[in-house]
PATORMAR-844845 format. One record per residue (C-alpha): z, x negated, y. Coordinates in Angstrom, 3 decimals. Each point is the difference from the previous one (the first is absolute). Example, Ala and Ser with C-alpha at 12.3 -4.5 7.8 and 13.67 -1.06 7.14 Angstrom:
2
        pz        px        py
     7.800   -12.300    -4.500
    -0.660    -1.370     3.440
! end
This chain:
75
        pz        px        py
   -16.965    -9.852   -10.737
     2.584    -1.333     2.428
     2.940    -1.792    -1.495
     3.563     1.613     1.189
     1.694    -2.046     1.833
     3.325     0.877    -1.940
     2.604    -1.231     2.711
     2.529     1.729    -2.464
    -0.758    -2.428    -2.575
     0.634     2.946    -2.291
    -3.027     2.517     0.165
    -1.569     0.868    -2.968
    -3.554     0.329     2.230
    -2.343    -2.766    -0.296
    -2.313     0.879     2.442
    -2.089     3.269     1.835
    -3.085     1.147     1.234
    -0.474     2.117     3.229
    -2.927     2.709     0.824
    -0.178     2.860     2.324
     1.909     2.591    -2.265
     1.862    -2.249    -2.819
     1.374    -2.657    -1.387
     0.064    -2.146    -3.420
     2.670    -1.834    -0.507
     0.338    -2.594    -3.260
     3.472    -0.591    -1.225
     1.565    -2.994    -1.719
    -1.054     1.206    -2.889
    -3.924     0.654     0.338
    -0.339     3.471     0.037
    -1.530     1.161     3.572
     0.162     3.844     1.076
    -1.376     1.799     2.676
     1.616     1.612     2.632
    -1.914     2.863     2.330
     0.279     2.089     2.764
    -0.320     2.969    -2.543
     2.188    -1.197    -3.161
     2.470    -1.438     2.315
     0.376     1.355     3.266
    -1.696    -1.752     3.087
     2.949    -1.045     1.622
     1.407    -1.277    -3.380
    -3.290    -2.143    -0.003
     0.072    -1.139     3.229
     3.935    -1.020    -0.461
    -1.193    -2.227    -2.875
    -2.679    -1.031     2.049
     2.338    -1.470     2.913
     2.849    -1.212    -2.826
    -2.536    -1.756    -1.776
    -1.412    -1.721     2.743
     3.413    -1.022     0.981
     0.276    -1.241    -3.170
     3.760     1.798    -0.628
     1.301     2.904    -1.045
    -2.979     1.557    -1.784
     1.465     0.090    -3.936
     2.945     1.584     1.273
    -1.944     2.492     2.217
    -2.401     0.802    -3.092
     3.179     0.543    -2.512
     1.929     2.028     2.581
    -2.867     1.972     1.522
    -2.657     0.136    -1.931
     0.539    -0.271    -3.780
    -2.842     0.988    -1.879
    -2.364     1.648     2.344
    -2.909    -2.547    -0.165
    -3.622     1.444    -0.112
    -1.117    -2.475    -2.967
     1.464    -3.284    -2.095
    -3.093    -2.123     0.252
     1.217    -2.726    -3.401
! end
């Protein structure tokens, strides 16, 4: 996995993983879930792609956005 960059200083996401449909992202506090084209929406996934990447703006984005449509939590 990628670390987040966190320019925040405040995320809660420790790092992510990209693929062609989805994304894992680890928070702060070990647990990693899996994002997908199906469970989330494929723009949704490729807006956390880009946010992660930037390394800003993705907690907030999942929280706002998202909320609890992963595919899988992988811990």
């Amino acid at each position: 996995m990628v670390p987040y960059k966190n320019k925040s200083k405040k995320s809660g996401i420790a790092a992510y993983e990209l693929s062609n449909d989805s994304i894992k992202i680890r928070f702060a506090d070990g647990e990693t879930y899996l994002y997908t084209n199906e469970s989330t929406g494929k723009d949704a996934v490729e807006q956390m792609k880009r946010l992660a990447v930037a390394g800003r703006g993705l907690s907030a984005y999942i929280s706002q956005n998202v909320k609890d449509r992963f595919a899988d939590k992988l811990d």
